[in-house]
FITI-22300 format. One line per 10 residues: number of its first residue (from 1); their letters; for each residue x, z, y of N, C-alpha, C. Coordinates in steps of 0.2 Angstrom, whole numbers, plus 2048, in hexadecimal, padded with zeros to 3 digits. Layout:
BEGIN
NUM> a> X/Z/Y/X/Z/Y/X/Z/Y; ...;
This chain:
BEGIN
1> xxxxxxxxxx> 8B5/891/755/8B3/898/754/8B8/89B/750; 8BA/8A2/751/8BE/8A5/74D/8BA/8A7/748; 8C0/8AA/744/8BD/8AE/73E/8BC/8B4/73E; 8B7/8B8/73C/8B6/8C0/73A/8BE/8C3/73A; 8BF/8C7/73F/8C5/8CC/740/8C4/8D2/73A; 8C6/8D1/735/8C7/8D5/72F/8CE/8DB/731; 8D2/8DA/732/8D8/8DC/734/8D6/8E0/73B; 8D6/8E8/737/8D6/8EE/73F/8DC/8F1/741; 8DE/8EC/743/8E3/8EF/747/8E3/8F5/74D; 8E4/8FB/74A/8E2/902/74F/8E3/907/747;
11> xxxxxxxxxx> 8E4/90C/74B/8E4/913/747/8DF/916/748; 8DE/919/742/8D8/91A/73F/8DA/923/73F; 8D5/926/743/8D6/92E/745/8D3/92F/73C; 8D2/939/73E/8D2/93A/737/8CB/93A/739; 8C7/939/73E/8C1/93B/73E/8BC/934/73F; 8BD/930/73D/8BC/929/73C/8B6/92A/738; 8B2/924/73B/8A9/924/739/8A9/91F/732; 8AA/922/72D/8AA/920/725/8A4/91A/725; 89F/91C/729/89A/91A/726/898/914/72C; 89C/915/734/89B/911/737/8A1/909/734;
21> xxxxxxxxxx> 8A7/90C/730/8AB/908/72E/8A9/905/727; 8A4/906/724/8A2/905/71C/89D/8FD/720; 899/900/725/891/8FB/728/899/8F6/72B; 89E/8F5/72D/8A3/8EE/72F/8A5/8EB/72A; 8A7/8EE/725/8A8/8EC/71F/8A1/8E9/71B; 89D/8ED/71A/897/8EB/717/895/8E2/71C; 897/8E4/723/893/8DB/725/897/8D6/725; 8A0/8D8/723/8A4/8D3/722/8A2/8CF/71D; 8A1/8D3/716/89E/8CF/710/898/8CD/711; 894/8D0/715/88D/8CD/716/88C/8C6/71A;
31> xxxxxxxxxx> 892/8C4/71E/893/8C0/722/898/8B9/71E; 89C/8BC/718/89D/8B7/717/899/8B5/711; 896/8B9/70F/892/8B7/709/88B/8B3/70D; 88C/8B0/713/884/8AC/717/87F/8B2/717; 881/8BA/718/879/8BD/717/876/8BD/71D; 86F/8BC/723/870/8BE/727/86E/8C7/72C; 86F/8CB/725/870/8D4/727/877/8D5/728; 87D/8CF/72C/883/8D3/72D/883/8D2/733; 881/8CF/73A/880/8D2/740/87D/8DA/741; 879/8DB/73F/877/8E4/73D/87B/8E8/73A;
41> xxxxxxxxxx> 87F/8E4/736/881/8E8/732/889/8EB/738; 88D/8E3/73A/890/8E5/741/88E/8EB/744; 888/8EA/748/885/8ED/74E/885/8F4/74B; 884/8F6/744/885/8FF/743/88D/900/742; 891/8FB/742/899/8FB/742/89A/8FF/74A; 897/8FC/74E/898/8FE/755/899/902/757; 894/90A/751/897/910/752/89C/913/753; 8A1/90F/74F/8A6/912/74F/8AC/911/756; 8AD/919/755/8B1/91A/75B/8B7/915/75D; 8B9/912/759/8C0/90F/759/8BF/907/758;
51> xxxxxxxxxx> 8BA/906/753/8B9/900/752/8B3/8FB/754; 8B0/900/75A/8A9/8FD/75D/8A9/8F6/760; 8B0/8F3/764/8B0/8EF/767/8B0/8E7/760; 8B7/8EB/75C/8B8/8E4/753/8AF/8E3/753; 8AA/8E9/753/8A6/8E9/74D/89F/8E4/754; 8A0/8E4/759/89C/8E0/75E/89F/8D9/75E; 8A4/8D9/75E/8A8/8D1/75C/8A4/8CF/757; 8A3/8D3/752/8A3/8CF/74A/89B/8D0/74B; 899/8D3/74E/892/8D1/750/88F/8CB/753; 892/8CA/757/892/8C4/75B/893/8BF/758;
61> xxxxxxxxxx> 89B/8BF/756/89B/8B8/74E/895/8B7/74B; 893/8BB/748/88F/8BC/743/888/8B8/746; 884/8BD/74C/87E/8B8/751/880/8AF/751; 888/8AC/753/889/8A8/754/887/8A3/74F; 885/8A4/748/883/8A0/742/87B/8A1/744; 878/8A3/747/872/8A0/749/86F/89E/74F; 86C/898/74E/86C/895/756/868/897/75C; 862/89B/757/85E/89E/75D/862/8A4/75F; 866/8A8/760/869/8AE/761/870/8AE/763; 872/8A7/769/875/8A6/76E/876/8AC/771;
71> xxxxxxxxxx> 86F/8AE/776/86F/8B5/77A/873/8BB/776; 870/8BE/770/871/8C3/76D/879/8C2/76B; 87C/8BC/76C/883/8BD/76A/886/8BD/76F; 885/8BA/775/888/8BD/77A/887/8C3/77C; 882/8C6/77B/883/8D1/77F/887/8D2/778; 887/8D0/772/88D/8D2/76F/892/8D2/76F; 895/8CC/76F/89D/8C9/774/89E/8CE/77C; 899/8D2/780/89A/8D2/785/89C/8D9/783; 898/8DE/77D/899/8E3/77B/89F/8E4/77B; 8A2/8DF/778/8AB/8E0/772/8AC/8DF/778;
81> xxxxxxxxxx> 8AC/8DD/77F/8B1/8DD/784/8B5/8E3/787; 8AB/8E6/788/8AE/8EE/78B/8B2/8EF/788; 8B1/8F3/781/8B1/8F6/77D/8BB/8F4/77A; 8BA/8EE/778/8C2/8ED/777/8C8/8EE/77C; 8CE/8F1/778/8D5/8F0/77D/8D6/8EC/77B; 8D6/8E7/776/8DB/8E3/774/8DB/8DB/778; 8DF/8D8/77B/8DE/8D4/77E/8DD/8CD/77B; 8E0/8CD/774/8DD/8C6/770/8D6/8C7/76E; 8D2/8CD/76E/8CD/8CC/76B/8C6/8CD/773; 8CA/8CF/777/8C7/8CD/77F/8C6/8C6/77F;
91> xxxxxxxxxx> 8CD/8C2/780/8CD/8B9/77F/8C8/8B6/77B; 8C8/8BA/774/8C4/8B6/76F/8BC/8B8/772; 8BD/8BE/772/8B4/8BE/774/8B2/8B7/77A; 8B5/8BA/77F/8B4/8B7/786/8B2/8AD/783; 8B8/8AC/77F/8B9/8A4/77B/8B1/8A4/776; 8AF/8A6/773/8A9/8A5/76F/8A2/8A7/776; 8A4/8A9/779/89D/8A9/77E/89D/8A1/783; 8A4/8A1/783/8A3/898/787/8A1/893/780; 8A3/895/77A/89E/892/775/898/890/774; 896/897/776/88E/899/775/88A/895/77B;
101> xxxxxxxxxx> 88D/895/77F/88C/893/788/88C/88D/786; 892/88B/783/890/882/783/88B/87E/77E; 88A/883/776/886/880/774/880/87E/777; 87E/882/77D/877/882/780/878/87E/787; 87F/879/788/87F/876/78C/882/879/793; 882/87F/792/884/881/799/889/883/79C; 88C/87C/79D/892/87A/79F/897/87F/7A5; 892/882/7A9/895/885/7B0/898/88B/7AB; 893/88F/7AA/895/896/7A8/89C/895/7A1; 898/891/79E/89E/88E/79A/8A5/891/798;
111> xxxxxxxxxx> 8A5/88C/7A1/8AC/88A/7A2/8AF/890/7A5; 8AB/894/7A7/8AE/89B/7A9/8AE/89F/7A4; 8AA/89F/79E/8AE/8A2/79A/8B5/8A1/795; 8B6/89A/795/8BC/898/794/8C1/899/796; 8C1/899/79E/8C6/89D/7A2/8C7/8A3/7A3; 8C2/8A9/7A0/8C2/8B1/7A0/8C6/8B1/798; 8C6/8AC/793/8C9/8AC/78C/8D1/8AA/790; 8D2/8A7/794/8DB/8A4/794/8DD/8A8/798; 8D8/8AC/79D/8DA/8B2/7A1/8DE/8BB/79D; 8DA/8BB/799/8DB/8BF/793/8DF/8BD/790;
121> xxxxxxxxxx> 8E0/8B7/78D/8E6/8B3/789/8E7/8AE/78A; 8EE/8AB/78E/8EF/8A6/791/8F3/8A2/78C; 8F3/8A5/784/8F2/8A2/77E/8EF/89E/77B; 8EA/89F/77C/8E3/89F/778/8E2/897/778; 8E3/893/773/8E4/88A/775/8DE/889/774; 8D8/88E/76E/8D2/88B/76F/8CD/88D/773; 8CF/88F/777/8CC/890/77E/8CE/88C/782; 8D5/889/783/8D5/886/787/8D4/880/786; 8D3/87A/781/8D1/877/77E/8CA/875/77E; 8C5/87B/77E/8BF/87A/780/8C0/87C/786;
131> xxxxxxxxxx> 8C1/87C/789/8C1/87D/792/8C1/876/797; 8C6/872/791/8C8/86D/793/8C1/867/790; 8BE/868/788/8B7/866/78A/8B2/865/78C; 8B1/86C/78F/8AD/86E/792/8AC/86A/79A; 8B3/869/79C/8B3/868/7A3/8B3/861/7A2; 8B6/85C/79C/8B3/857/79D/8AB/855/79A; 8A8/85A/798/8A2/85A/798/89F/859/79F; 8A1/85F/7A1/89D/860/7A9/89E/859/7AE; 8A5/856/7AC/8A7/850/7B2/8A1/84A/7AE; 8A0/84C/7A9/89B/843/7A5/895/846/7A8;
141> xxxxxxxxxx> 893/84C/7A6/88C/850/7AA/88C/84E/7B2; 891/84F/7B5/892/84D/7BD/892/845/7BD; 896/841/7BA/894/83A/7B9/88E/838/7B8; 88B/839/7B5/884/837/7B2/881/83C/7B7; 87E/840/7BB/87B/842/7C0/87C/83E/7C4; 883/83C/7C9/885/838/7CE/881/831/7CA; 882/82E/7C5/87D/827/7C3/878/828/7C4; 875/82C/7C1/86D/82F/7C1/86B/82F/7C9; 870/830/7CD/86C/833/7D5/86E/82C/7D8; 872/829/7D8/874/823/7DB/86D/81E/7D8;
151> xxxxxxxxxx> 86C/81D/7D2/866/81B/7CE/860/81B/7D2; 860/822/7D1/858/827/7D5/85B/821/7DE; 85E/823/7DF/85E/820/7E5/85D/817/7E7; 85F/815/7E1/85E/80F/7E1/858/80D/7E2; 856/810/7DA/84C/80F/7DA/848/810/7E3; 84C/816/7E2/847/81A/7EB/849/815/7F0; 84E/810/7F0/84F/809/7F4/84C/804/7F2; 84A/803/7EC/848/7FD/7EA/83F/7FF/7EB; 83E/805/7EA/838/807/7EB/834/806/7F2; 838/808/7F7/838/808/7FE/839/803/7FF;
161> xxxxxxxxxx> 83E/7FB/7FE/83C/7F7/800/837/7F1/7FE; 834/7F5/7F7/830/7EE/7F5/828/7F3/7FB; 829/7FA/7FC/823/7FD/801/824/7F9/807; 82A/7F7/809/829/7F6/80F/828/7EF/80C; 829/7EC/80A/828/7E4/80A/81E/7E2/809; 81E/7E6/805/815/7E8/804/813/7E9/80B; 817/7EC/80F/812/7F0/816/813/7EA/81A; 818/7E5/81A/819/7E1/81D/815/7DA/81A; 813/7DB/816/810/7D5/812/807/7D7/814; 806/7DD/813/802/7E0/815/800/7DF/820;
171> xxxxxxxxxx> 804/7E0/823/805/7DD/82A/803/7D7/82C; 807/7D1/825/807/7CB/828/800/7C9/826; 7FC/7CC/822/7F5/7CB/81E/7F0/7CB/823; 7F4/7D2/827/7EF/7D6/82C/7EF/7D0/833; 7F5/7CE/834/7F5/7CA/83A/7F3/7C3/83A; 7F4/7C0/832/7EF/7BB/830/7E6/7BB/832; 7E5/7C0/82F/7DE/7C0/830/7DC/7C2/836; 7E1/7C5/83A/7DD/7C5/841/7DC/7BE/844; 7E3/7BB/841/7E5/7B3/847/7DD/7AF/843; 7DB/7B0/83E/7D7/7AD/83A/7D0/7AF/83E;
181> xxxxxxxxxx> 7CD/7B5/840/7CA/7B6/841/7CB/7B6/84A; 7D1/7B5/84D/7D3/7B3/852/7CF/7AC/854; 7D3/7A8/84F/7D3/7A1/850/7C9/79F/84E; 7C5/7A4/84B/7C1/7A3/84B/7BC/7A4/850; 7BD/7AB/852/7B8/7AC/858/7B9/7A7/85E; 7C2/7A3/85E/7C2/79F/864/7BE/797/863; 7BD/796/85C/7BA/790/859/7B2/792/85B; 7B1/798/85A/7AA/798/85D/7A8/799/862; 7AE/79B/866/7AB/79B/86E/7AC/794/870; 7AE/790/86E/7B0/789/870/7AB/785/86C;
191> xxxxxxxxxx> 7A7/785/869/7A2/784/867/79A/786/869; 79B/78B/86D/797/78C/870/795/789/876; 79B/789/879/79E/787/880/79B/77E/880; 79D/77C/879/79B/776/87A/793/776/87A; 791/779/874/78A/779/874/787/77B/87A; 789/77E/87E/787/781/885/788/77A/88A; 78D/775/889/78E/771/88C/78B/76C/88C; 789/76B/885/785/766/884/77D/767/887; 77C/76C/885/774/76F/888/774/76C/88F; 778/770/892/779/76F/89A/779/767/89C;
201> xxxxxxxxxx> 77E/765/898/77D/75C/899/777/757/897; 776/75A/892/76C/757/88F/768/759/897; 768/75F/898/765/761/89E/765/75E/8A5; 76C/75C/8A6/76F/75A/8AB/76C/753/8A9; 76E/74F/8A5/76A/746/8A3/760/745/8A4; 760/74D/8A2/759/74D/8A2/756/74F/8AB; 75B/752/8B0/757/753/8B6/759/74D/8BC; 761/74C/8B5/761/742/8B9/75A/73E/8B7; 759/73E/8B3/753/738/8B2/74D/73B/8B5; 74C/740/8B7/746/743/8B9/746/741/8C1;
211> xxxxxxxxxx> 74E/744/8C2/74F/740/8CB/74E/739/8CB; 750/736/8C6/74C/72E/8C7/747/72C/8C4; 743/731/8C2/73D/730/8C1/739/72F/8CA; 73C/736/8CA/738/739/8CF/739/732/8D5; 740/730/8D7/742/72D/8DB/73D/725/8DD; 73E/725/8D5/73A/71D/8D2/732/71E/8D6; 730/723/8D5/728/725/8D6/729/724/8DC; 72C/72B/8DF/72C/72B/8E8/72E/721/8EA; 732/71E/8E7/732/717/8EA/72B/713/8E9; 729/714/8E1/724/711/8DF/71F/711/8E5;
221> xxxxxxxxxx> 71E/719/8E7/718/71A/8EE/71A/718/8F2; 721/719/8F4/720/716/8FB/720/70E/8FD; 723/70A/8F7/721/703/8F6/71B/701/8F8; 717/704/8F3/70D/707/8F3/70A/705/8FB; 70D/70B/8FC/70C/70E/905/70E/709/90A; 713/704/908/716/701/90A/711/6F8/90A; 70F/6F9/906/70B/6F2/905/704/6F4/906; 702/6F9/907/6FC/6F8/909/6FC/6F8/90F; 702/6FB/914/704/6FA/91B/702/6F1/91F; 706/6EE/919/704/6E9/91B/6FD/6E6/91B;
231> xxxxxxxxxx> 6FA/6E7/915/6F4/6E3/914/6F0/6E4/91B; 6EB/6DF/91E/6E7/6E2/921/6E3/6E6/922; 6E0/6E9/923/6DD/6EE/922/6D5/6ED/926; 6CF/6ED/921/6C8/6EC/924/6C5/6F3/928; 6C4/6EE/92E/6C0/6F1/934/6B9/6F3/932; 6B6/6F9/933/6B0/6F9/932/6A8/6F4/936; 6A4/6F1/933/6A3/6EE/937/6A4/6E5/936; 6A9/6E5/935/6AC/6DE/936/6AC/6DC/92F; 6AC/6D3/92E/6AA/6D1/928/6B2/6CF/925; 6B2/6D2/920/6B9/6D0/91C/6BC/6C7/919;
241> xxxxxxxxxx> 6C1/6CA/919/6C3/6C1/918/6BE/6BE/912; 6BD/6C1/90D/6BB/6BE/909/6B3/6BE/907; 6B2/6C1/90B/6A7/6BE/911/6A9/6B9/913; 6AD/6B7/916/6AF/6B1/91C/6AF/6AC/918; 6B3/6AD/913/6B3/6A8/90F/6AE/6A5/90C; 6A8/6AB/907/6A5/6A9/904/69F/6A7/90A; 69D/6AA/90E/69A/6A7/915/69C/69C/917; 6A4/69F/917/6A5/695/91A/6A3/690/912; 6A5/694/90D/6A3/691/906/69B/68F/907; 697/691/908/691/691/90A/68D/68C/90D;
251> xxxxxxxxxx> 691/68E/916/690/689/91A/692/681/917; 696/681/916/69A/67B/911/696/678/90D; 691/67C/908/68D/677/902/686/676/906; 683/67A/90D/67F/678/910/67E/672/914; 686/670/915/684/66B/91B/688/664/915; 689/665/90F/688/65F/90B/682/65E/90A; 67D/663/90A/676/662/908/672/65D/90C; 672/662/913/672/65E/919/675/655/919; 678/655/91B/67C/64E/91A/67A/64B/914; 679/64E/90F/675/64B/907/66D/648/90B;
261> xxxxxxxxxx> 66A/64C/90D/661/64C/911/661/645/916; 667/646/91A/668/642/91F/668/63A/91D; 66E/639/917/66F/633/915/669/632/911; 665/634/90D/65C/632/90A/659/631/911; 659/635/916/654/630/918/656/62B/91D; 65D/629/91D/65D/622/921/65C/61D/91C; 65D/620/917/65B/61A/913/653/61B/911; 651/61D/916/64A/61D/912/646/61A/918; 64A/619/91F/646/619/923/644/61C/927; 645/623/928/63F/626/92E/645/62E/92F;
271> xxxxxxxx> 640/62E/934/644/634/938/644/63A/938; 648/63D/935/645/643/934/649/64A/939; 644/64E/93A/648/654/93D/64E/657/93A; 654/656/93C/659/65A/938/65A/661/93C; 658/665/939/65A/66D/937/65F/671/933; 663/674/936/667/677/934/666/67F/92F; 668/680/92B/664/687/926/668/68B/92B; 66C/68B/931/66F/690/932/670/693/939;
């Protein structure tokens, strides 16, 4: 920062503002004694027909000693621009607003006020000094963004593909559980299939034993039907074998009897009529 321009260089008419010249004096001391009534006191210097530009300057300094009132010392430095011919005191304004600007970071405009300060005065080493700065400010500022965005990019890679390996982890989960629920429903139709097979085969063993029941029986009768074909068969009327029998049985123990009758009476002597019971 420069110092309060005390030295007025310019001629002083005869009708010069006493009073607007007393108020740049009065804030010169006020400024160096740390008061802070000598931006004000400046800004009534302004009056002055000849020295309104020095006394916006030293307004401006003056703002620059307090940090909230960056703004208000730049329309002051902007004031001393119109207002000044002088071209070192153009430079110096133009130079303390890229100060102002950079205090608050803001490298772009900055940097154009330091070139508006060497444009003015292609002398001015402390303008160009911070110019130079400022611009390797701006290129760390551009480094550090370009790391920051390459960063930001990384993440938004690393992010995107732990999503895609999720979606695909997610997929292979999804295609598990179908092949599981695949592999299930085929287990139960196959299961089915057999229980259905076995039914059918219980069935099947059961209308086989029934056809060989059945068969067994149809034989059984017709065996049946078959032997009584044979047997004789009684005529009505007619005496069966087994009358005949007990019939000849009969005749048999009669004519023992007989024959028993006969032999007593030869031995007894005498004659008897033999008769037959039949």
């Amino acid at each position: 920062m420069l110092a309060l321009v005390t030295c007025f260089n310019c001629s002083w008419s005869q009708s010069e503002d006493y009073a607007a010249k007393a108020s740049i004096i009065d804030g010169i001391r006020a400024f160096e004694a740390g008061e802070d009534r000598a931006d004000s006191l400046f800004v009534l210097g302004e009056r002055h027909s000849d020295l309104a530009g020095l006394s916006a300057y030293n307004a401006g300094r003056s703002l620059l000693e307090k940090s909230e009132a960056g703004q208000e010392a730049r329309q002051a430095f902007q004031r001393a621009i119109k207002s000044a011919s002088d071209q070192q005191l153009t430079s110096d304004a133009w130079h303390n607003i890229g100060n102002s600007l950079l205090m608050e970071q803001d490298l772009e405009n900055a940097i154009e006020a330091y070139k508006s300060a060497l444009r003015a005065n292609p002398r001015n080493e402390a303008a160009r000094y911070n110019l130079s700065y400022a611009l390797r400010q701006q290129q760390d500022q551009q480094d550090q963004q370009d790391q920051q965005d390459q960063q930001d990019q990384q993440d938004q890679q690393e992010q995107q593909d732990q999503k895609d390996q999720q979606d695909q982890e997610d997929q292979q989960d999804q295609q598990d559980q179908q092949d599981q629920q695949d592999q299930q429903d085929q287990q139960d139709q196959q299961d089915q299939q057999d229980q259905q097979q076995e039914q059918q085969d219980q069935q099947d063993q059961q209308d086989q034993q029934q056809n060989q029941q059945d068969q067994q029986d149809q034989q059984d009768q017709q065996d049946q039907q078959e032997q009584q074909q044979e047997q004789p068969q009684q005529v009505e009327g007619q005496i069966s074998k087994e009358d005949m029998e007990r019939i000849l049985e009969s005749l048999e123990r009669g004519e023992e009897e007989v024959q028993a009758k006969l032999m007593k009476a030869k031995s007894q002597g005498k004659k008897k009529k033999i008769e037959k019971d039949w």
